[in-house]
C-alpha positions as CSV (number, residue, x, y, z in Angstrom):
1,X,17.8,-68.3,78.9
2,X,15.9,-71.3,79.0
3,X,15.3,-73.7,81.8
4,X,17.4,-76.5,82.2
5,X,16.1,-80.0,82.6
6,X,17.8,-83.7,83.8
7,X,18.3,-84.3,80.1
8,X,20.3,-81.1,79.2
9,X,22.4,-83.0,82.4
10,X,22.6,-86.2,79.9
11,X,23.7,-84.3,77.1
12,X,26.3,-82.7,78.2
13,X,27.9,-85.8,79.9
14,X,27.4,-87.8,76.8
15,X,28.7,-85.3,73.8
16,X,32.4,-85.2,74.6
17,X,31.8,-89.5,75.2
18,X,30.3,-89.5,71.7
19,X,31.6,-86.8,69.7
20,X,29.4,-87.5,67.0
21,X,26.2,-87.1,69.5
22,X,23.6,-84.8,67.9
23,X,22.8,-82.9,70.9
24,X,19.4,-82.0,69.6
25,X,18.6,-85.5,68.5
26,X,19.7,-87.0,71.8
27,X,17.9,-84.4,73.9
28,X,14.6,-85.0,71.6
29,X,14.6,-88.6,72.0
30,X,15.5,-88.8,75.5
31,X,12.9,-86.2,76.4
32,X,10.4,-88.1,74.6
33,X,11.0,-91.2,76.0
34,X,11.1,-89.6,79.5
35,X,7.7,-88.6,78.9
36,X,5.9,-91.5,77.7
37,X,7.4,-93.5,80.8
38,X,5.7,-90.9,82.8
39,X,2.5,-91.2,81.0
40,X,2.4,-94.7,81.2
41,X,3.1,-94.6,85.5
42,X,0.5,-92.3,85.7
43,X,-1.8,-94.5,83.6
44,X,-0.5,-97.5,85.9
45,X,-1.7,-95.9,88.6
46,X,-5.3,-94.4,87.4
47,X,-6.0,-98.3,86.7
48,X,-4.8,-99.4,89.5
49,X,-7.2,-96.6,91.6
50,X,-10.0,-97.8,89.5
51,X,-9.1,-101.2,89.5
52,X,-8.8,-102.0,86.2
53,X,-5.9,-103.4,84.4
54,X,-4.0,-102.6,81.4
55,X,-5.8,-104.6,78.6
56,X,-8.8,-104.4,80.7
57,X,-8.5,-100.7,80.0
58,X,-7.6,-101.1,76.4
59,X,-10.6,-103.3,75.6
60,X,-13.2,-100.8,77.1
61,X,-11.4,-97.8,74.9
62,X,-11.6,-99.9,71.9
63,X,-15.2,-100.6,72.7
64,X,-16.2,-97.0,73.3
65,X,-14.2,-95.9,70.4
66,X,-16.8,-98.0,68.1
67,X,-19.6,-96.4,70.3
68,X,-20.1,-99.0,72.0
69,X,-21.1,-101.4,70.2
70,X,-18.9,-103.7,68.6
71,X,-18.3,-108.0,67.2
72,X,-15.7,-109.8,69.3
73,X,-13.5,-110.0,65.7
74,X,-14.1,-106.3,65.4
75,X,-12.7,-105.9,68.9
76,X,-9.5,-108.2,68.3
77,X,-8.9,-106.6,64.9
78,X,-9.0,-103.3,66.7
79,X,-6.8,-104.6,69.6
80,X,-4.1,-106.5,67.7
81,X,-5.0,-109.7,69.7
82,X,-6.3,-113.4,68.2
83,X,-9.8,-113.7,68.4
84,X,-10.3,-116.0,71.1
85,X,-8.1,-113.9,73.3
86,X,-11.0,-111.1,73.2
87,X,-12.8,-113.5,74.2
88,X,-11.2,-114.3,77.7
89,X,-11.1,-110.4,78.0
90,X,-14.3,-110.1,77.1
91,X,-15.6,-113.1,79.9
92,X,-13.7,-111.1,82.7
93,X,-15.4,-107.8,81.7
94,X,-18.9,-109.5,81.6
95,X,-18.2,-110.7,84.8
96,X,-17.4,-107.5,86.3
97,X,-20.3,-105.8,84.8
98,X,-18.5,-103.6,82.2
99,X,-19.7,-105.2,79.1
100,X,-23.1,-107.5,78.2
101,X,-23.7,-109.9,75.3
102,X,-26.5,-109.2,72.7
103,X,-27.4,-110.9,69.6
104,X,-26.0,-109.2,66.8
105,X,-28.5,-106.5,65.0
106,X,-27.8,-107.7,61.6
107,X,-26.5,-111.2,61.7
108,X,-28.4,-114.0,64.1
109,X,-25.3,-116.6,64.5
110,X,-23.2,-113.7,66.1
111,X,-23.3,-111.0,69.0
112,X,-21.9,-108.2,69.7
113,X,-20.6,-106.6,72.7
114,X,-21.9,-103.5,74.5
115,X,-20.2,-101.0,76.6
116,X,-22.6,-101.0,80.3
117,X,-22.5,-97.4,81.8
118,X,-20.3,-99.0,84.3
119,X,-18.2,-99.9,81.8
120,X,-17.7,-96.6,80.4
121,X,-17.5,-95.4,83.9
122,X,-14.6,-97.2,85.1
123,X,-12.6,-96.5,81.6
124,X,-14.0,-92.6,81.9
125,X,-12.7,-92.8,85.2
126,X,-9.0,-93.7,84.2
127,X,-9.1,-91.9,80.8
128,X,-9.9,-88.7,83.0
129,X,-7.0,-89.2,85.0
130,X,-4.6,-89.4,81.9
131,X,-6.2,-86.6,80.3
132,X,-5.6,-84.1,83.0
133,X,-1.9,-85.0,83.0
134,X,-1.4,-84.5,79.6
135,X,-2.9,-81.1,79.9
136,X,-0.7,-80.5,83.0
137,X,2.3,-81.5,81.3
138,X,1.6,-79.2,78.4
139,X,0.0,-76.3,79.7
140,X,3.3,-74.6,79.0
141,X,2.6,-74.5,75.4
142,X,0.0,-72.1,73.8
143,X,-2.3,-73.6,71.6
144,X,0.0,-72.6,68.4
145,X,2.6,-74.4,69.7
146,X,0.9,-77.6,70.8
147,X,-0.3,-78.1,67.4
148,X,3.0,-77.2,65.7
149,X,4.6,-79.7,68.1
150,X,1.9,-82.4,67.0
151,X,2.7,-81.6,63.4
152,X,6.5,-81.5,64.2
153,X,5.6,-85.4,65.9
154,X,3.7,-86.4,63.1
155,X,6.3,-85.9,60.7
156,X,8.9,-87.6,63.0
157,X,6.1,-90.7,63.5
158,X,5.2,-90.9,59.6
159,X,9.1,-91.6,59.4
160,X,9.2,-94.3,62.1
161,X,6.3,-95.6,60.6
162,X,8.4,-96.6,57.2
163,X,9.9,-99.5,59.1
C-alpha cells in the first residue's frame, strides 16, 4: 500500500462535495502545485541567505545561461522585461559587483554585459541551494522513473502550452 500524503486528505473530502472530481486529476494538480510553492520558498529563502533578490537572481541566470556574455536587448528578450527595465537591473547588479560593462566585440555603439565571478558566485550560490532540494525531493524516484515523469510533464506542459 502506498503512503498517504495531505492531498490524498483533500481528495477524499472533496469527491463526495464534487461528484464529478477526477480523483487523479485533482490529486495531480494539487500535488503539483504543492510542490512548486515549496520550490519557490525554498528559493525565497536561498536568495534571501545570499542576498540577492528574485529578479536579481533571474538576471544573473539569464546572463550565465548566454555564457556570460550578453546585450542588454538580448537580456530583456530573454527575461520578458522592456528594455530599459534591464537596464535598472543591470545598474543595481554593476553596483554590487556582479556584472561590468564592456564595449560590445562586434558593434562599437553598443556593450554588452558580463557575468563577474562574483556574480556567478552569488547566483551559483542560490542555484546550489535549489538544486539540492530538487534532488531531495526526488530521490524517491530511480532514474527511469524521473525521466518517465519529465516526459509524462512534458506532455501535460505541451498541452498547457496551446493556450
Amino acid at each position: 500500500m502506498q503512503p498517504r500524503d495531505k492531498v490524498d486528505d483533500h481528495v477524499e473530502r472533496w469527491t463526495p462535495v464534487v461528484p464529478d472530481l477526477d480523483p487523479d486529476i485533482e490529486g495531480a494538480v494539487i500535488r503539483l502545485l504543492k510542490i512548486s510553492g515549496h520550490l519557490r520558498r525554498v528559493r525565497e529563502r536561498a536568495l534571501a541567505a545570499g542576498d540577492l533578490h528574485v529578479h536579481e537572481y533571474d538576471t544573473l541566470r539569464a546572463l550565465a545561461a548566454r555564457k556570460g556574455r550578453a546585450a542588454p536587448s538580448q537580456l530583456a528578450a530573454d527575461l520578458g522585461i522592456a528594455p530599459n527595465s534591464v537596464t535598472g537591473r543591470l545598474d543595481g547588479l554593476s553596483a554590487r559587483g556582479f556584472v561590468h560593462r564592456t564595449p560590445s566585440e562586434t558593434d562599437r555603439r553598443r556593450v554588452d554585459v558580463e557575468l563577474t565571478e562574483e556574480g556567478r558566485a552569488a547566483w551559483l550560490g542560490a542555484m546550489r541551494t535549489v538544486g539540492d532540494e530538487e534532488r531531495r525531493i526526488l530521490a524517491p524516484l530511480d532514474p527511469d522513473e524521473r525521466h518517465v515523469l519529465s516526459d509524462l510533464l512534458r506532455r501535460v506542459m505541451i498541452r498547457a502550452e496551446e493556450r
